[in-house]
N, C-alpha and C positions, 0 to 999 in steps of 0.2 A: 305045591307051594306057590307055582305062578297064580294060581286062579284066586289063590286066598290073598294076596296081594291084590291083584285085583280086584278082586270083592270089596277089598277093604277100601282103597280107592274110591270105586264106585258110590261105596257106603258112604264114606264123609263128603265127595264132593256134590252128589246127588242130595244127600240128605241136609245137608247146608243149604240147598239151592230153594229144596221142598220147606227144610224150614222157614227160610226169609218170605217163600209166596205166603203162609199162614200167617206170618208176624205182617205180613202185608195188610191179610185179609181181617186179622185180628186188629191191627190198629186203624184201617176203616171203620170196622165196626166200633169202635170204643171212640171213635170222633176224634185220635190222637191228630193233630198236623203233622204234616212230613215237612217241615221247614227245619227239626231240631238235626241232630247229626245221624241219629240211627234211620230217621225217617230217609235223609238223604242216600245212606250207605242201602237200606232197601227197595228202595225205588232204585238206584242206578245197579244192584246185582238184579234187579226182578223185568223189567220193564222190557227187555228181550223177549222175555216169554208171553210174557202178560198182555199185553196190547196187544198183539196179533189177536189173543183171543176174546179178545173188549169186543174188537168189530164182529166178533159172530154173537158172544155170550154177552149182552148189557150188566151193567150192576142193577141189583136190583134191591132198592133202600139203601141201608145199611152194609149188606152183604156183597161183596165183591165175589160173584161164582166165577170169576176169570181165575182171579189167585188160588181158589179151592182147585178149578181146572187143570190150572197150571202145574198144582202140585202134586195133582192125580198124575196127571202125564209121566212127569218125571219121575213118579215112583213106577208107574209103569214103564217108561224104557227100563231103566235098573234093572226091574226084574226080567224082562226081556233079554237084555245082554247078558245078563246071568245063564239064562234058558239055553241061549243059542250058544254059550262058552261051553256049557255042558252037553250039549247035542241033544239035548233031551228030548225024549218023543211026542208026535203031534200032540194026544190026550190030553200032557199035563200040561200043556200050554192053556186049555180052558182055568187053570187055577190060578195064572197071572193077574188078570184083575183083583180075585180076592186078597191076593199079597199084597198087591197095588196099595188096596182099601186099608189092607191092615198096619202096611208101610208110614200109611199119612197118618192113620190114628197114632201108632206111634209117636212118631215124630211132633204130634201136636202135642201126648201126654208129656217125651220128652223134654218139649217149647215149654212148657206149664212150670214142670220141675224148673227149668233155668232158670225162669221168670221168680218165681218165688226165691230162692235162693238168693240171687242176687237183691230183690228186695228185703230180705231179714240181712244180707252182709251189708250192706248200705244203710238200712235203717241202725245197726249198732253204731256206723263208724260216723255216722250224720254227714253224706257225702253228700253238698251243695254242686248239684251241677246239670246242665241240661239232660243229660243221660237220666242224673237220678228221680226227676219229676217224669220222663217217659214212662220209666220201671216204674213206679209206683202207681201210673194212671193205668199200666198193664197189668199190675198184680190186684189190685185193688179188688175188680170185680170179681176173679179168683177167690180171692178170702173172705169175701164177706161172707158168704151163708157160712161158712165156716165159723166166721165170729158169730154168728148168732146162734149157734149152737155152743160152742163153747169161751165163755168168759173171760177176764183178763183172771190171773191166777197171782196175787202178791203183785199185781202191776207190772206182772208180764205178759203178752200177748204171743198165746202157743199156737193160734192159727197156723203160721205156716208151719210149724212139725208135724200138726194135725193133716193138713192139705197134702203136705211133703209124703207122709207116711199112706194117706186115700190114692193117691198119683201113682207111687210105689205095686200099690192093691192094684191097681186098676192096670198099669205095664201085664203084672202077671196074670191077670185076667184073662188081657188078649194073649197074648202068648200061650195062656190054654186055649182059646177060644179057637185060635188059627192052628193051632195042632191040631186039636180035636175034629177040625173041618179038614183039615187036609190028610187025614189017617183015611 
């Protein structure tokens, strides 16, 4: 029971941490400013990790491989402290990175779902607020090929149950993906 408590620990504080580096990494790329409130509350959880790894790894355009880095790492400790809680033998230590790898897709397909979500409950409720123009410049590129495959329906826009429902596909995907390589 101790180790599943710990796990779980491990799980949301790691995996918060690994989130905000991608929401980092994802709102460089999308040209968001970090002047608004979420930019500020990501930068002051990330910036610990992150810079250190600026001065070896540069950004390069668009892309911040420091926050991707970052978030490799820390999915790699996780699974590493996991490893060593278990005493598990040298071997299967070579499978850590793949976990690593499959950790962060996770956690990004996860990031995706939130993002969407809260852009369909904010768009019903027509919430005016700095927060809500983030979420929207976040989700946006998300759903667009979406929208262009399927249409407003009665002048509803099903994108995101469509995107929601592809996100869902794609979690189970890897979760065979990562079975099936770790069998």
């Amino acid at each position: 029971m101790l180790f599943q408590i710990i796990s779980f620990l491990l799980d949301v504080a790691v995996g918060l941490l690994t989130g905000l580096c991608l929401l980092r990494l994802y709102m460089q790329a999308q040209r968001i400013p970090f002047s608004n409130p979420v930019g500020r509350l990501v930068f002051a959880l990330t910036d610990w990790i992150v810079l250190p790894l600026r001065r070896i790894v540069p950004a390069s355009g668009r892309w911040d491989a420091s926050s991707l880095i970052a978030a490799y790492l820390l999915q790699m400790l996780q699974y590493l402290l996991l490893w060593l809680m278990l005493g598990a033998g040298g071997s299967q230590a070579l499978w850590l990175p793949w976990l690593a790898l499959c950790g962060v897709a996770r956690i990004a397909i996860t990031g995706c779902i939130g993002i969407v979500l809260v852009y369909a409950i904010m768009s019903w409720i027509q919430a005016r607020s700095p927060v809500a123009a983030v979420i929207e410049r976040l989700a946006e590129p998300l759903l667009r090929p979406v929208r262009r495959v399927i249409p407003l329906v009665g002048g509803i826009d099903l994108s995101p149950l469509v995107l929601l429902v592809l996100l869902q596909i794609a979690l189970m995907v890897l979760a065979y993906v990562q079975a099936g390589v770790l069998r």
